[in-house]
SEZABA-727832 format. One record per residue (C-alpha): residue number from 1; x, y, z. Coordinates in nm, 3 decimals. Layout:
BEGIN
PT  papa       c1       c2       c3
PT   NUM        X        Y        Z
...
This chain:
BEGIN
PT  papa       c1       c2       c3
PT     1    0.000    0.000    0.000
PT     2    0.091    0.341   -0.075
PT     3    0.087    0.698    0.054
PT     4   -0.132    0.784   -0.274
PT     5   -0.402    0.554   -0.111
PT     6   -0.423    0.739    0.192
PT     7   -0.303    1.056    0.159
PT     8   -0.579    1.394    0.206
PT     9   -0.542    1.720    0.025
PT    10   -0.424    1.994    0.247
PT    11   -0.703    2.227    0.460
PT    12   -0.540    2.507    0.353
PT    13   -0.264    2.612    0.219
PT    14   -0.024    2.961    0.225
PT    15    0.186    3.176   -0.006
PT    16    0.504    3.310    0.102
PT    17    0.363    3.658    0.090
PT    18    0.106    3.563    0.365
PT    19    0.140    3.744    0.692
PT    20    0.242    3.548    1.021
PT    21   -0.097    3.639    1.188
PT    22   -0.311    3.485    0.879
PT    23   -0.076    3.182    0.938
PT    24   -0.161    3.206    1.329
PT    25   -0.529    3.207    1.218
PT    26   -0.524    2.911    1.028
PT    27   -0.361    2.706    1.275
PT    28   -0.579    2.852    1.566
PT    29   -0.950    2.821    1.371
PT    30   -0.880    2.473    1.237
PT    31   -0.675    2.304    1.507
PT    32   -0.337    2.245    1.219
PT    33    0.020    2.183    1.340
PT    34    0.137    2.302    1.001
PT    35    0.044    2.476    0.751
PT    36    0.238    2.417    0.383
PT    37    0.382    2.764    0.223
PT    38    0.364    2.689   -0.169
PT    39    0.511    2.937   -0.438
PT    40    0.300    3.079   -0.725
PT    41    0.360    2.802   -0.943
PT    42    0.234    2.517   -0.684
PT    43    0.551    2.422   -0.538
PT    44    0.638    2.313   -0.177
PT    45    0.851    2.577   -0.050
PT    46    0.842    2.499    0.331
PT    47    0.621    2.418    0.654
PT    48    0.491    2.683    0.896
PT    49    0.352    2.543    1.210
PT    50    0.297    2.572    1.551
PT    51    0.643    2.433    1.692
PT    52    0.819    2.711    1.444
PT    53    0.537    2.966    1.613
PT    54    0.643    2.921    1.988
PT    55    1.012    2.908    1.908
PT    56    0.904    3.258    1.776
PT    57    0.734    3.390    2.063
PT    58    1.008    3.208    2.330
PT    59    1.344    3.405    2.416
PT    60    1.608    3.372    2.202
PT    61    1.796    3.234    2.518
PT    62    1.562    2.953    2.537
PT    63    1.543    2.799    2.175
PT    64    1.957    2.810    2.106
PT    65    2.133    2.494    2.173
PT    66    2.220    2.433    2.540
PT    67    1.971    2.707    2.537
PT    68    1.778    2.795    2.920
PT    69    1.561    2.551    3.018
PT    70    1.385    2.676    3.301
PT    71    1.211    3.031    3.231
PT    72    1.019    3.048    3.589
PT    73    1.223    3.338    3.684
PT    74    1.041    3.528    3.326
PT    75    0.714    3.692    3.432
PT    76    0.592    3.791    3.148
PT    77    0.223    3.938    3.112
PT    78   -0.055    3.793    2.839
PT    79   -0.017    4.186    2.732
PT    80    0.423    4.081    2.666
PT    81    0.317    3.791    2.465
PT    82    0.054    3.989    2.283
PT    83    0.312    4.268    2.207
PT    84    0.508    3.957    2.046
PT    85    0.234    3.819    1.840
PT    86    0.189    4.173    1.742
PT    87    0.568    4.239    1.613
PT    88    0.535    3.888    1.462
PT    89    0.215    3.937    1.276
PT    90    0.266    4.185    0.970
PT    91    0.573    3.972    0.883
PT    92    0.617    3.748    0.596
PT    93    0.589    3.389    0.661
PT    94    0.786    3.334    0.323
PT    95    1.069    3.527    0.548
PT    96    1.043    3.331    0.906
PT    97    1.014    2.999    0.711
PT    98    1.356    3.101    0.505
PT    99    1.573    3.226    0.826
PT   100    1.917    3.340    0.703
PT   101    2.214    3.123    0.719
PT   102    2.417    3.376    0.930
PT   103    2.105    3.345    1.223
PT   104    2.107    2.948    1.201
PT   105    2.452    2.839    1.123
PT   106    2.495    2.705    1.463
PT   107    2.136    2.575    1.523
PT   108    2.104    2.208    1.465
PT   109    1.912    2.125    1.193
PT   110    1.620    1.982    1.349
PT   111    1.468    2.325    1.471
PT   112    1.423    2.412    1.099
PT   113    1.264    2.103    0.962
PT   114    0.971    2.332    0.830
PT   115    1.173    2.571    0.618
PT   116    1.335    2.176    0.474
PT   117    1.069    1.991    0.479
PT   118    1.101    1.612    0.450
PT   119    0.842    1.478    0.209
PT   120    0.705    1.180    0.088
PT   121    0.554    1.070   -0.285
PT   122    0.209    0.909   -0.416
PT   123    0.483    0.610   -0.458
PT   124    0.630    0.586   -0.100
PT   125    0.485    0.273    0.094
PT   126    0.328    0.299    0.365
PT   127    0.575    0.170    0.627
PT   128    0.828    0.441    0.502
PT   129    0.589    0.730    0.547
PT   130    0.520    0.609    0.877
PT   131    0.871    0.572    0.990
PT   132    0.936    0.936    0.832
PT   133    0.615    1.047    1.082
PT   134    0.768    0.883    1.349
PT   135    1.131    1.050    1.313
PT   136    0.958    1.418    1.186
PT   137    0.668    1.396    1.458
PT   138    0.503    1.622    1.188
PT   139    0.214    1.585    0.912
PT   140    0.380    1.459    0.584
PT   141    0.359    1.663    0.250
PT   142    0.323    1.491   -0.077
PT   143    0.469    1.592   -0.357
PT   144    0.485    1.487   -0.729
PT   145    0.828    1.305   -0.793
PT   146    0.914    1.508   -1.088
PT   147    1.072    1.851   -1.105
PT   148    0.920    2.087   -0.996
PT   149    0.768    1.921   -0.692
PT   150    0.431    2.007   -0.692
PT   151    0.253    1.975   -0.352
PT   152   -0.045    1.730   -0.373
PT   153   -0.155    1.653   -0.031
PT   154   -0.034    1.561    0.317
PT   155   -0.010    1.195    0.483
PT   156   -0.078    1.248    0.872
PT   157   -0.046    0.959    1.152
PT   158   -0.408    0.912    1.147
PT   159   -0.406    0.841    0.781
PT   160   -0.144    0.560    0.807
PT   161   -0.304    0.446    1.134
PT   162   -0.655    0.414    0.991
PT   163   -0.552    0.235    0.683
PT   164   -0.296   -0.009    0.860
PT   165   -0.573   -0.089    1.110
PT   166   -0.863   -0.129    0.868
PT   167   -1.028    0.199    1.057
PT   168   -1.365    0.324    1.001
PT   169   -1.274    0.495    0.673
PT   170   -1.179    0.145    0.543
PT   171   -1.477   -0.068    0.636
């Protein structure tokens, strides 16, 4: 069985022009823990979701590596964190999802898995797309095999887990 045979299109979908805050509303209203940012032409660009979100809204101090990992001693206000989501929300997502080398180069990897993306084809079996949820711990995007990689769908746990266990949608 394949990811084709399970695989859902997409709730929504963003531009890179979109704003953070209509990228915060999407999440918010329908519940999403990523959002995929296509280019005019179709194409997978990158992931914005909630995990990219907090590190956003968290010090700086707390989301480097060896980074603080107790922040008890900040008291910030709903009103601080508002003031954040405010600074954050007329920006481009197209620009948080592309962060510039210089701001990242020591980061590892792993905190930017939405602007790199790991994706899976109509072709991928299902054990594979699994094990790539598994390591990710993020909603799959499908994507055509040929160049340029236009985004189909997305492949969450639940669609693996449904089909693998002969679920309700398979009955």
């Amino acid at each position: 069985m394949t990811v084709a045979s399970v695989m859902k299109p997409a709730a929504v979908t963003l531009r890179e022009s979109d704003t953070v805050m209509r990228a915060v509303h999407e999440l918010v209203n329908r519940r999403l823990l990523i959002v995929p940012i296509l280019d005019d032409g179709g194409t997978l660009t990158g992931l914005f979701g909630v995990h990219r979100l907090v590190e956003l809204l968290l010090p700086g101090a707390a989301t480097a590596r060896n980074g603080i990992l107790d922040l008890s001693f900040v008291h910030d206000s709903l009103d601080d964190f508002r003031d954040r989501m405010r600074e954050l929300a007329a920006q481009l997502v197209g620009d948080l999802v592309q962060r510039k080398l210089h701001d990242i180069q020591d980061h590892p990897i792993s905190q930017y898995l939405h602007g790199q993306p790991v994706v899976v084809h109509p072709s991928t079996q299902l054990m594979e797309a699994l094990l790539l949820l598994y390591h990710t711990h993020s909603t799959l995007p499908v994507v055509e095999e040929e160049k340029p990689k236009r985004f189909l769908g997305i492949v969450s746990y639940w669609n693996v887990l449904d089909a693998l266990s002969g679920g309700p949608s398979r009955r």
